[in-house]
C-alpha positions as a printed NumPy array, in Angstrom:
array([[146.272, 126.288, 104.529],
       [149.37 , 125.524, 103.298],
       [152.439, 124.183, 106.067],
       [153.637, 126.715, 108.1  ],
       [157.006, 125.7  , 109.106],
       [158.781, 124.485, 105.58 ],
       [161.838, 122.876, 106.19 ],
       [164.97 , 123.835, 104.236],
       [166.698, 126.892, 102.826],
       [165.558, 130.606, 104.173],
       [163.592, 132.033, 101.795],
       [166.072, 134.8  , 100.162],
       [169.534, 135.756, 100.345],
       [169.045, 138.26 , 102.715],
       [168.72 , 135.881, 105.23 ],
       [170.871, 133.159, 104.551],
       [173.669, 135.368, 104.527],
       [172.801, 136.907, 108.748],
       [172.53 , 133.281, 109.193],
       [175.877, 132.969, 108.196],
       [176.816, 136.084, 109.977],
       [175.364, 135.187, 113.055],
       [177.267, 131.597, 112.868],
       [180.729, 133.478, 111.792],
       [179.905, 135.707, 115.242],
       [179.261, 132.799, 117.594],
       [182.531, 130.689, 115.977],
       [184.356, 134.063, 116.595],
       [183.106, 135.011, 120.25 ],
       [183.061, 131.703, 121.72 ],
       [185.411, 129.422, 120.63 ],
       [185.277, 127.222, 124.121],
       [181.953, 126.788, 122.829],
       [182.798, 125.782, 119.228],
       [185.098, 123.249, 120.979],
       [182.822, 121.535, 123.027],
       [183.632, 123.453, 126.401],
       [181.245, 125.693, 128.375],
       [180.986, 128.932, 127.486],
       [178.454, 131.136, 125.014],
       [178.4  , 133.885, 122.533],
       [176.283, 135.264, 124.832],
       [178.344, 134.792, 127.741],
       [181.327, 136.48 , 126.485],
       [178.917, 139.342, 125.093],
       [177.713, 140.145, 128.407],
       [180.721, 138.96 , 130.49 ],
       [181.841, 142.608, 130.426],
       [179.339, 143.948, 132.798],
       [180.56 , 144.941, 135.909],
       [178.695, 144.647, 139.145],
       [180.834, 147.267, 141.39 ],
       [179.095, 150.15 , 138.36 ],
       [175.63 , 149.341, 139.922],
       [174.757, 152.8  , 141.976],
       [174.046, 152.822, 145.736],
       [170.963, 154.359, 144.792],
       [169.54 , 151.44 , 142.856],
       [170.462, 148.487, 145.016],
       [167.048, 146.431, 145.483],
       [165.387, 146.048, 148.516],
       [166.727, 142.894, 149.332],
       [170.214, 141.503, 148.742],
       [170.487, 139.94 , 145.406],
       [173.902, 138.654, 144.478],
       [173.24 , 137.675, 141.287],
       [172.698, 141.446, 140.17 ],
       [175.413, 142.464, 137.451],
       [174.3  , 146.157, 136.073],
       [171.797, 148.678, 136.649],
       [170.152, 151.815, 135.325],
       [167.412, 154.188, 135.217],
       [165.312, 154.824, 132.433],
       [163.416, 157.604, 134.212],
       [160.09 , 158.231, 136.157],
       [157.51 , 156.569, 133.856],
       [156.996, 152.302, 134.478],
       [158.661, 149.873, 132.445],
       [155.738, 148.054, 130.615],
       [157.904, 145.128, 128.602],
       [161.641, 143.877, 128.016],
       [163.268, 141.984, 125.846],
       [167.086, 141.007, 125.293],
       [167.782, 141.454, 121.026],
       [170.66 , 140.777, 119.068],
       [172.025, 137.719, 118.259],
       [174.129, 136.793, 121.461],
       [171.121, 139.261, 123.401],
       [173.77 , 141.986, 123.665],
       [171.068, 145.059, 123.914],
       [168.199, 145.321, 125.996],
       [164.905, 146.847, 124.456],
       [162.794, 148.42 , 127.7  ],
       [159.404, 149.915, 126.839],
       [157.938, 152.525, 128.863],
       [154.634, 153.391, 130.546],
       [152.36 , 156.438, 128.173],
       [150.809, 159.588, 129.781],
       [147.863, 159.015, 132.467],
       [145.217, 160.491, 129.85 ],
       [145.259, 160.754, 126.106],
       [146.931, 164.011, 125.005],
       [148.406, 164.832, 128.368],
       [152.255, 164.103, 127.325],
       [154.633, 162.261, 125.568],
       [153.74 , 158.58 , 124.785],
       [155.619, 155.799, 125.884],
       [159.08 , 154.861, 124.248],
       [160.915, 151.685, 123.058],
       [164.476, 152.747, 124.518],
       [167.557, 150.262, 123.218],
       [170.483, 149.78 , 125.802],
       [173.937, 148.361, 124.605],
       [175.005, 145.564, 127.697],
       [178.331, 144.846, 125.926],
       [180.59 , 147.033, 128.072],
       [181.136, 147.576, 132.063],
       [177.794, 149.347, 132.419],
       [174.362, 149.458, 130.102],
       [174.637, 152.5  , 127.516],
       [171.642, 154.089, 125.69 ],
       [172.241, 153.287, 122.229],
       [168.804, 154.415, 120.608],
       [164.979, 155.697, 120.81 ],
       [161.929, 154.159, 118.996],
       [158.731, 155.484, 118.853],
       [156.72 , 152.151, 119.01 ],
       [153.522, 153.66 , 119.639],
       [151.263, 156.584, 120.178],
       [150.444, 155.267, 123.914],
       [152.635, 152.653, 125.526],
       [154.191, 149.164, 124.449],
       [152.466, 146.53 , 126.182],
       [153.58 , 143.427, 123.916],
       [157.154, 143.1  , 122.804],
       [158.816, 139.82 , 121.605],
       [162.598, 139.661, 119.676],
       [163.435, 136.916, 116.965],
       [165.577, 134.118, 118.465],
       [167.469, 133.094, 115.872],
       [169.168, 135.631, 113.98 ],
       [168.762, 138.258, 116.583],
       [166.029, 139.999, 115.076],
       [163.511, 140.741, 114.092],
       [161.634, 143.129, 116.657],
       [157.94 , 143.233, 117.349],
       [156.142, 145.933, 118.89 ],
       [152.52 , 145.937, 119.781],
       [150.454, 149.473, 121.33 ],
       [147.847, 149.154, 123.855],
       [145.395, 151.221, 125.018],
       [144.57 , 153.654, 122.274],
       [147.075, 152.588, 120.087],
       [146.697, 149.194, 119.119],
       [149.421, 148.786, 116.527],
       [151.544, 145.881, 115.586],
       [154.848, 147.197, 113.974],
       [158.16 , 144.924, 113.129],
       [161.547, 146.35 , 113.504],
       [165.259, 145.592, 112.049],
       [168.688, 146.791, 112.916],
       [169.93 , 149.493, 111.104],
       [173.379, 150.422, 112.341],
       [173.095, 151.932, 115.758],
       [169.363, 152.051, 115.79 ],
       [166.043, 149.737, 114.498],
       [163.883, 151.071, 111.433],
       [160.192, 149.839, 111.258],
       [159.677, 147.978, 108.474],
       [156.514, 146.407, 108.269],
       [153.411, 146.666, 110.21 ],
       [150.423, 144.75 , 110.697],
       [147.014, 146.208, 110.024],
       [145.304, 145.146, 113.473],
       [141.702, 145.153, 113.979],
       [140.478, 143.951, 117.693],
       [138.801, 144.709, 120.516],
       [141.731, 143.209, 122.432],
       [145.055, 145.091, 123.184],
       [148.105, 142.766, 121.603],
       [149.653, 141.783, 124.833],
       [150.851, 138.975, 123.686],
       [152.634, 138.475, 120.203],
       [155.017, 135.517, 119.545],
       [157.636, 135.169, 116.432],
       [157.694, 130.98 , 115.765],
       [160.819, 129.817, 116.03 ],
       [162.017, 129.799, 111.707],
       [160.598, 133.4  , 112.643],
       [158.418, 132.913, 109.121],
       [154.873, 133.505, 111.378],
       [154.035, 136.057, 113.45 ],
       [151.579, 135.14 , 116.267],
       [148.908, 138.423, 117.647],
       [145.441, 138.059, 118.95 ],
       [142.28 , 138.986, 116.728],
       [139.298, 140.181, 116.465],
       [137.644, 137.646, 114.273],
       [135.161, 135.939, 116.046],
       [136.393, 132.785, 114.422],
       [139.411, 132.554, 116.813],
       [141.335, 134.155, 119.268],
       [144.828, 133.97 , 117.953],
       [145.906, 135.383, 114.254],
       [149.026, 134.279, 112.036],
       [151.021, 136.751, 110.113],
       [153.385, 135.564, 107.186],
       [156.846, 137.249, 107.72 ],
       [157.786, 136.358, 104.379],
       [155.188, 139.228, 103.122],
       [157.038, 141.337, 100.239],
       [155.356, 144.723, 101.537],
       [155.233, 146.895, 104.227],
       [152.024, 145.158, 105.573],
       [152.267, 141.8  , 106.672],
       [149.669, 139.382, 104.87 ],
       [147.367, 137.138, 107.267],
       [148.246, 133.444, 107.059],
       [145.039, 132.26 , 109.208],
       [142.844, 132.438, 112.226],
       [143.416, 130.12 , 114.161],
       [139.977, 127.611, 115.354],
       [138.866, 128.337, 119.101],
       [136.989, 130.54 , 121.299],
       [136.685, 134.461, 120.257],
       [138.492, 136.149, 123.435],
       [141.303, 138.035, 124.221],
       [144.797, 136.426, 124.094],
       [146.984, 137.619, 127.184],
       [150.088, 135.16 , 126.129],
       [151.638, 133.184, 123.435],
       [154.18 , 130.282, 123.032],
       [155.631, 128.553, 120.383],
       [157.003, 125.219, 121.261],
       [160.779, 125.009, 120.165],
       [160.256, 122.583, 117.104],
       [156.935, 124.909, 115.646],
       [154.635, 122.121, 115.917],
       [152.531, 123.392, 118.886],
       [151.215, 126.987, 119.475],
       [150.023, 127.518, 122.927],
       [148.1  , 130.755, 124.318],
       [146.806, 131.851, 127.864],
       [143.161, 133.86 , 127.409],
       [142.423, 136.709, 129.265],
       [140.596, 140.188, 129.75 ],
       [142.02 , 141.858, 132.687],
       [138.211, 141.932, 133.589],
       [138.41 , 138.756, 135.495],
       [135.563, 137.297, 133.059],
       [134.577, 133.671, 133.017],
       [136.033, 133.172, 129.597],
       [139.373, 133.942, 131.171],
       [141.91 , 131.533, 132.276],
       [142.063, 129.263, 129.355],
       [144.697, 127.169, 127.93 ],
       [144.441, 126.414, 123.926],
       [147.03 , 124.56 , 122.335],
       [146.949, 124.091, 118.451],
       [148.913, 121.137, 116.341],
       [150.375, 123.592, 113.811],
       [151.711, 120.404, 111.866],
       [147.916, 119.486, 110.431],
       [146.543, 121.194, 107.723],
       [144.754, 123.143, 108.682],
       [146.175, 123.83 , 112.207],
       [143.935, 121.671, 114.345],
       [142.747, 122.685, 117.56 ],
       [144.146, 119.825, 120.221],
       [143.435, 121.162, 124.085],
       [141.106, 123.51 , 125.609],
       [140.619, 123.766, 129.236],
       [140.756, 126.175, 132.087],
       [144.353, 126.472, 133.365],
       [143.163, 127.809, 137.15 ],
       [142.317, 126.168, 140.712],
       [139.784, 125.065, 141.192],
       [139.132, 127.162, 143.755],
       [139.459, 129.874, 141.506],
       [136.283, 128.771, 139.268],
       [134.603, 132.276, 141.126],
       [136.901, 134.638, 140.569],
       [138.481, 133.79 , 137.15 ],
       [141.712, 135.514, 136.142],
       [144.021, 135.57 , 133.086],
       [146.865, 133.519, 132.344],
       [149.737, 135.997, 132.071],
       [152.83 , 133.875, 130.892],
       [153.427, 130.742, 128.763],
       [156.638, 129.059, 128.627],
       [157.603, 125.688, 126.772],
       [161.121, 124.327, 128.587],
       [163.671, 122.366, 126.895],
       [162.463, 120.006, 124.442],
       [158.708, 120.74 , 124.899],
       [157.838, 118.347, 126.943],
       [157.118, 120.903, 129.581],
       [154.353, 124.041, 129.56 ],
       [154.799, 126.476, 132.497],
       [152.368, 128.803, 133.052],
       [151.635, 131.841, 135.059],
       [147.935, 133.557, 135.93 ],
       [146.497, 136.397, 138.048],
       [145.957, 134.462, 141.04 ],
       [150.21 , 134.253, 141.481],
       [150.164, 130.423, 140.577],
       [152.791, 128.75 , 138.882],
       [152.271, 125.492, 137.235],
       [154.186, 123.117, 135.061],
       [151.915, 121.314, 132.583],
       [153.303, 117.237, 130.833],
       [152.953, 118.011, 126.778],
       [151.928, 114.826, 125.305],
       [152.924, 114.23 , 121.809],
       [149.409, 115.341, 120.401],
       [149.996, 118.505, 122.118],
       [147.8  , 117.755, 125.557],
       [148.002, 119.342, 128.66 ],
       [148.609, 117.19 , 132.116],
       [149.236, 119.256, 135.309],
       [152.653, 118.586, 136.95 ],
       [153.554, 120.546, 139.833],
       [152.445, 123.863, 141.096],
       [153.087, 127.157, 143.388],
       [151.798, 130.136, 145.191],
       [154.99 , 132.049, 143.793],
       [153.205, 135.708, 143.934],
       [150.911, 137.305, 146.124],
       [149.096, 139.214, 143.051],
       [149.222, 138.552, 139.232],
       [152.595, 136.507, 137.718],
       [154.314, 139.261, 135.164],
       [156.56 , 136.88 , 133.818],
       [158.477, 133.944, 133.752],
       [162.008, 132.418, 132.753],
       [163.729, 129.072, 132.133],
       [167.002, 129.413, 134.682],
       [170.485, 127.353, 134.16 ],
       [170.441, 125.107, 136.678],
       [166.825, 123.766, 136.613],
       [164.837, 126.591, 138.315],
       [161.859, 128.991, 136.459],
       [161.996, 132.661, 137.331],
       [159.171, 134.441, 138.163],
       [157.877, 138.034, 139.038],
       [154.872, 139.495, 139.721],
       [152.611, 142.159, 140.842],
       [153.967, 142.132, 144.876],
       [157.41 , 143.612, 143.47 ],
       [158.887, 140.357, 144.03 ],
       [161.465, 138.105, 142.087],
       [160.983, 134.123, 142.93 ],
       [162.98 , 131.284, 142.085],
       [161.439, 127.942, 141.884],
       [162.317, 124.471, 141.618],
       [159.674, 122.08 , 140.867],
       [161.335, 119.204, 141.034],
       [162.623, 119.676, 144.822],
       [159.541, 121.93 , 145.445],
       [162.234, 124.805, 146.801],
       [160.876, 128.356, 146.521],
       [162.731, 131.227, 146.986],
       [161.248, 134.51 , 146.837],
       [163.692, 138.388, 146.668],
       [161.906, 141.711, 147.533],
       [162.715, 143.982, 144.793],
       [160.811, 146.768, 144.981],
       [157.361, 147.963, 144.569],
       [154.673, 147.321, 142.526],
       [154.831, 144.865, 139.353],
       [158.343, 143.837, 137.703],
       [158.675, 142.633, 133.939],
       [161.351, 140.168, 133.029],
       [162.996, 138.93 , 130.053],
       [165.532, 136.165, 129.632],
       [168.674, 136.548, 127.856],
       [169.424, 133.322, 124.244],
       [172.376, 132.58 , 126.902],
       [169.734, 131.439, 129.27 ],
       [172.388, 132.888, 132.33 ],
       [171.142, 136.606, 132.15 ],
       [168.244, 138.183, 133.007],
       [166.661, 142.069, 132.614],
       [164.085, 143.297, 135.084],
       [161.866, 146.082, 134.947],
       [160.343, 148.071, 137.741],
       [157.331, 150.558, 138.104],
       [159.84 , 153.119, 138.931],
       [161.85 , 153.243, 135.863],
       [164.666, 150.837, 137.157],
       [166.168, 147.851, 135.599],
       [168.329, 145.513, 136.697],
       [170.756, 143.002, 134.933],
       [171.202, 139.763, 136.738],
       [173.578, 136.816, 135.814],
       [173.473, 133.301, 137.106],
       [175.543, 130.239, 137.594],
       [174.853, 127.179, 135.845],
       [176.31 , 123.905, 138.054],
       [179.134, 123.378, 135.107],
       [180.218, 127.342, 136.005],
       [180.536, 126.286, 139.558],
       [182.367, 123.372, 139.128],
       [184.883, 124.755, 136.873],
       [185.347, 127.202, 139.946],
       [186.261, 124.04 , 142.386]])
């Protein structure tokens, strides 16, 4: 199998010239930053958001100070979130399908603009026939966009901007008994990451750099034949870790794989259960995956409401570090924060901030039922999504912010 992550030039013209786009953009918006000082593209993108727009009728359950914006997408549960655009200045929110096949409109991909005082619906994608349940934005030139159905729609579709809205533009011809809950772009965004049905291995590649409207299969990667319930790239490409899981709380859930993308081919390098002990009876699925910083750090999330921070060696295995009982019911996701803490939320409807390091938990009621989060490039702002239709914008301080405030 040939290398996956080529160094050098991007492939075409096309994208060398967003690349320099998107570095014109970040020269433009943040000049403190092009000068060495604090600020962000992102920062300045999403500075405009105003915190006295937020409704009395959507203020959280708890007091939450960080909370910058807020809106309503309706009745239906948000199912997945993602910040896109280069400095993360819209907000794609996917929303929950009808109870029963047939019995009303499928779920949506709605796109919100966050550059003003309040969020603004900007556009509508039909995603899927059912509901989004895996949704995952390219980091480096803002897009692309991938999509992936569950339930009875099980299709993996990749999106650009076009103007004021996204067009599909390729797809990927999925075949699996597994919904494709997790899908991860690597970080050149030349591979596509999904699970898959071959009984070779749980996790297939997709080549980005396909010239038609279907994306061609770079590889199965080696490993058990289950269901893939999250993905993570580590920030240089070598590594490729994923979570297993079934929702069914089988035995073959609760894995950790991690692959050396570097060999050729990709060589398996860990595999081993990523639970308690104490939860060797009553399995569960790892939910979230999360490499921090350099990648010297995993963080993962599971069923059971544990956080735990993992020590990558440099062949890619796992050590445990530190871990939390962050959620009373399943983790939903996770985030790297600004000053050294990892967001969580879960299935209790609450939002947690933890730091490992001090062992300092701090858990907000938000609502009920399970939340979604998604982390904005700036690494400052933060979108969650409730089972009611409500989502919430938060923004917070890094220690430089509050020193320059002194």
């Amino acid at each position: 199998m040939p290398r996956l992550f080529p160094l050098g030039r991007y492939p075409n013209g096309y994208r060398r010239q967003r690349f320099a786009i998107a570095l014109l953009s970040l020269l433009a918006l943040a000049p403190d930053a092009a000068a060495g000082g604090r600020r962000c593209a992102c920062d300045v993108q999403l500075g405009k958001l105003d915190p006295t727009q937020v409704p009395a009728a959507l203020r959280p359950a708890e007091k939450l100070p960080e909370i910058v914006a807020a809106f309503d997408v309706g009745e239906r549960p948000i199912t997945a979130l993602e910040f896109v655009g280069f400095a993360g200045e819209n907000l794609a929110v996917a929303e929950f399908g009808p109870a029963r096949r047939g019995e009303g409109k499928p779920g949506r991909l709605l796109l919100y603009d966050l550059a003003g005082k309040a969020p603004r619906q900007k556009a509508t994608l039909d995603a899927s026939a059912d509901m989004v349940v895996g949704l995952s934005a390219g980091s480096m030139t803002g897009d692309p966009l991938v999509t992936g159905g569950g339930r009875w729609d099980q299709s993996v579709k990749i999106w650009r901007q076009a103007g004021e809205t996204w067009e599909q533009v390729k797809s990927v011809p999925l075949s699996s008994p597994w919904w494709p809950r997790a899908v991860a772009f690597s970080p050149r965004e030349k591979v596509l990451a999904t699970t898959t049905g071959d009984k070779t291995g749980p996790v297939q590649l997709w080549s980005m750099e396909s010239r038609g409207k279907a994306l061609e299969p770079a590889g199965v990667l080696p490993g058990p034949a289950w269901g893939v319930s999250a993905l993570a790239f580590s920030p240089g490409g070598q590594f490729l870790a994923a979570g297993l899981g079934s929702q069914h709380r089988h035995p073959s859930d609760g894995q950790m794989l991690v692959w050396d993308l570097s060999a050729s081919p990709p060589k398996l390098v860990h595999q081993a259960t990523g639970l308690d002990e104490k939860h060797a009876k009553q399995p569960g699925d790892i939910t979230s995956l999360m490499f921090l910083g350099s990648g010297s750090t995993l963080v993962s999330g599971d069923q059971h409401g544990m956080l735990r921070t993992w020590r990558v060696s440099k062949s890619g295995g796992l050590e445990p570090a530190a871990k939390v009982q962050a959620h009373q019911g399943s983790v939903r996701g996770i985030a790297a924060g600004p000053d050294g803490e990892i967001l969580s939320t879960g299935d209790d409807g609450c939002l947690v901030f933890w730091k490992p390091e001090e062992n300092k938990l701090r858990r907000v009621r938000i609502g009920e039922g399970g939340i979604e989060l998604a982390a904005a490039p700036s690494g400052r702002h933060f979108a969650l999504g409730l089972t009611n239709g409500t989502v919430y914008i938060l923004r917070m301080e890094a220690p430089e912010d509050r020193a320059a405030k002194e």
